[in-house]
ZAGUZA-450390 format. One record per residue (C-alpha): residue number from 1; x, y, z. Coordinates in Angstrom, 1 decimal, always signed. Layout:
BEGIN
<rovex><nr>NUM</nr><px>X</px><py>Y</py><pz>Z</pz></rovex>
...
***
This chain:
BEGIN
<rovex><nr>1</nr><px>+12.7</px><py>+8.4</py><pz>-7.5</pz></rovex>
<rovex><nr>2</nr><px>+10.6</px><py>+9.9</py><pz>-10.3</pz></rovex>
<rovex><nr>3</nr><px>+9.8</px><py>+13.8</py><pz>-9.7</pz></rovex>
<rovex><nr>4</nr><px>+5.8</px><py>+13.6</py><pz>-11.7</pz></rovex>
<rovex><nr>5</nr><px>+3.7</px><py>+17.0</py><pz>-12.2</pz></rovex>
<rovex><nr>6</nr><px>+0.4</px><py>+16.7</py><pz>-12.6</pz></rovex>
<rovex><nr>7</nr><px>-1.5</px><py>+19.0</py><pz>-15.4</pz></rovex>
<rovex><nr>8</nr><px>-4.6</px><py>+19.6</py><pz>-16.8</pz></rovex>
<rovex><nr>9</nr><px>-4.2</px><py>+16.6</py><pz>-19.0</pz></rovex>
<rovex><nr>10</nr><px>-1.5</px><py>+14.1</py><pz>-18.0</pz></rovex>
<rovex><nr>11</nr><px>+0.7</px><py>+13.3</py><pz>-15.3</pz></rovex>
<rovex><nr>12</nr><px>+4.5</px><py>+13.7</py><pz>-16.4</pz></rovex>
<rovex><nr>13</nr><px>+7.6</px><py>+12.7</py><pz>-15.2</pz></rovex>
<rovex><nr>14</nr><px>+10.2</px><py>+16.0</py><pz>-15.0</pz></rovex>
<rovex><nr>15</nr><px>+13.1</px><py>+14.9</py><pz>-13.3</pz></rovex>
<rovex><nr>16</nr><px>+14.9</px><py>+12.1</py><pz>-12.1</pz></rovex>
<rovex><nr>17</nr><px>+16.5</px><py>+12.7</py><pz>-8.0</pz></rovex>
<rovex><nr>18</nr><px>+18.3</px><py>+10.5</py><pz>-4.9</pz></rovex>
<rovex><nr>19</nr><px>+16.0</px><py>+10.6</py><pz>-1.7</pz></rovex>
<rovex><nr>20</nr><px>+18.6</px><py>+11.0</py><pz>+1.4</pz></rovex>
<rovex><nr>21</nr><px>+16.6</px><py>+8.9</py><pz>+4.2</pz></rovex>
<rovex><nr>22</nr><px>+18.6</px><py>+9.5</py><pz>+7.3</pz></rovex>
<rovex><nr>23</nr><px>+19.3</px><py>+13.2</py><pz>+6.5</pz></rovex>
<rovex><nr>24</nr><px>+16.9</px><py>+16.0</py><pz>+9.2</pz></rovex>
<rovex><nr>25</nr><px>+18.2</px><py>+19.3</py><pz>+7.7</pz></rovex>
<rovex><nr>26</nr><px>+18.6</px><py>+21.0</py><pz>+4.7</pz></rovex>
<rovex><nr>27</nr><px>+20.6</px><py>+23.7</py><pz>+4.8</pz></rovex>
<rovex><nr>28</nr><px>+21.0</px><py>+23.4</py><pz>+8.5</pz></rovex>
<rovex><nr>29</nr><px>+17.2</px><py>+23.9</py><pz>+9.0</pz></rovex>
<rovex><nr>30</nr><px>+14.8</px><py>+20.9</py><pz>+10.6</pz></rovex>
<rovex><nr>31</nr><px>+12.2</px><py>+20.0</py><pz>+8.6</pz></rovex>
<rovex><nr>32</nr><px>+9.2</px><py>+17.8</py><pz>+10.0</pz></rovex>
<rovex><nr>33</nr><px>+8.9</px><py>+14.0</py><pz>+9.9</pz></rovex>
<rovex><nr>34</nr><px>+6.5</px><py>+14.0</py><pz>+6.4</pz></rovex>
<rovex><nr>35</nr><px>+9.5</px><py>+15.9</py><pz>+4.6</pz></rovex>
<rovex><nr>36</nr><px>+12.3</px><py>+14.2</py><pz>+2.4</pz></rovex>
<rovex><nr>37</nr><px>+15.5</px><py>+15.7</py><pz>+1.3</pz></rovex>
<rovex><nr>38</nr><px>+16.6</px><py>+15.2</py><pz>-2.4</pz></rovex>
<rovex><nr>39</nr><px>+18.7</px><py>+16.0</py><pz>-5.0</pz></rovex>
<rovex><nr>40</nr><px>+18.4</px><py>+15.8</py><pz>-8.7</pz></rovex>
<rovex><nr>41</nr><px>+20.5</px><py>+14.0</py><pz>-10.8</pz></rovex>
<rovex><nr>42</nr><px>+18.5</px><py>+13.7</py><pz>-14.0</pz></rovex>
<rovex><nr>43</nr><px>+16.2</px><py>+16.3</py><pz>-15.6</pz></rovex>
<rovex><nr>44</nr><px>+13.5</px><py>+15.8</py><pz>-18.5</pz></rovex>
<rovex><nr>45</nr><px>+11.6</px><py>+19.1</py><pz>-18.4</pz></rovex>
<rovex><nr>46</nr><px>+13.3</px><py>+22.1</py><pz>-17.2</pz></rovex>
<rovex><nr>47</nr><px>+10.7</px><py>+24.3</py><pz>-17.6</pz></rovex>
<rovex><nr>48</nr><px>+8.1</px><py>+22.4</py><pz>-15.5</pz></rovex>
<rovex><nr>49</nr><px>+7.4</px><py>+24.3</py><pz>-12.4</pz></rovex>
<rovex><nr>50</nr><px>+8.0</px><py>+22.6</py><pz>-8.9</pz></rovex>
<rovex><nr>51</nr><px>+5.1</px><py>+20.9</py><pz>-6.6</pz></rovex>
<rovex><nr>52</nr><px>+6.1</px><py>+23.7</py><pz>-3.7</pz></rovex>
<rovex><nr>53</nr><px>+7.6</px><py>+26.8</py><pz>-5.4</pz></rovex>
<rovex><nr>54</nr><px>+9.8</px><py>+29.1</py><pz>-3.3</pz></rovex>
<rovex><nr>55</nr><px>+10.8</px><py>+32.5</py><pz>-4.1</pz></rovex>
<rovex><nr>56</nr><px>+14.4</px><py>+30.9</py><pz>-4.7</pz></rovex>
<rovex><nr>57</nr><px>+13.4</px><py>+27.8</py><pz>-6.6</pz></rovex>
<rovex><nr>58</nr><px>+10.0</px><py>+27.8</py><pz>-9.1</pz></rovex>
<rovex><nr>59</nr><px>+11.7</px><py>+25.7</py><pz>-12.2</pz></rovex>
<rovex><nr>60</nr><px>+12.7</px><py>+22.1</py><pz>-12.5</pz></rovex>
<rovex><nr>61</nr><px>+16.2</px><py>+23.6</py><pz>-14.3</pz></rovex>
<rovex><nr>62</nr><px>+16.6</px><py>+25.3</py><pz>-10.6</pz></rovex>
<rovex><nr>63</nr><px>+17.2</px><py>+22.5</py><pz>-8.6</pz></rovex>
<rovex><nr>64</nr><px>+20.2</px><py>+20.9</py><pz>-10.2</pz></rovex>
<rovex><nr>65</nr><px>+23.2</px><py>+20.6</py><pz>-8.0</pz></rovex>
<rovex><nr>66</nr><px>+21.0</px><py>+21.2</py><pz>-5.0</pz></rovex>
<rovex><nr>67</nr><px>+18.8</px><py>+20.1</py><pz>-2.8</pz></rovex>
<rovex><nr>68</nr><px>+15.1</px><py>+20.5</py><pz>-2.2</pz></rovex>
<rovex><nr>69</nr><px>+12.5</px><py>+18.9</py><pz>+0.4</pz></rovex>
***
């Protein structure tokens, strides 16, 4: 599955990640039914920022070998 950001001019595809279906947690915590876990395997842009930033996570390059929902 294709992780795209949209900007002021395009639409671009950063990364590349695995969806896990049947998975309900991440990191032990429940997350509601509209919520996917992944993890990405391929990244294009590291320096995009993500959809939902956290105060752990605001770069593409800070999701690999992890997972985000």
């Amino acid at each position: 599955m294709g992780l795209y950001v949209v900007g002021d001019q395009c639409t671009q595809l950063v990364a590349l990640g695995k969806v896990y279906n049947s998975a309900s947690t991440i990191y032990n915590v429940p997350y509601e039914n509209d919520v996917v876990k992944v993890s990405v395997v391929q990244v294009y842009h590291s320096d995009a920022q993500v959809p939902f930033p956290t105060s752990e996570i605001q770069f593409v390059r800070q999701v690999i070998s992890t997972f985000v929902g």
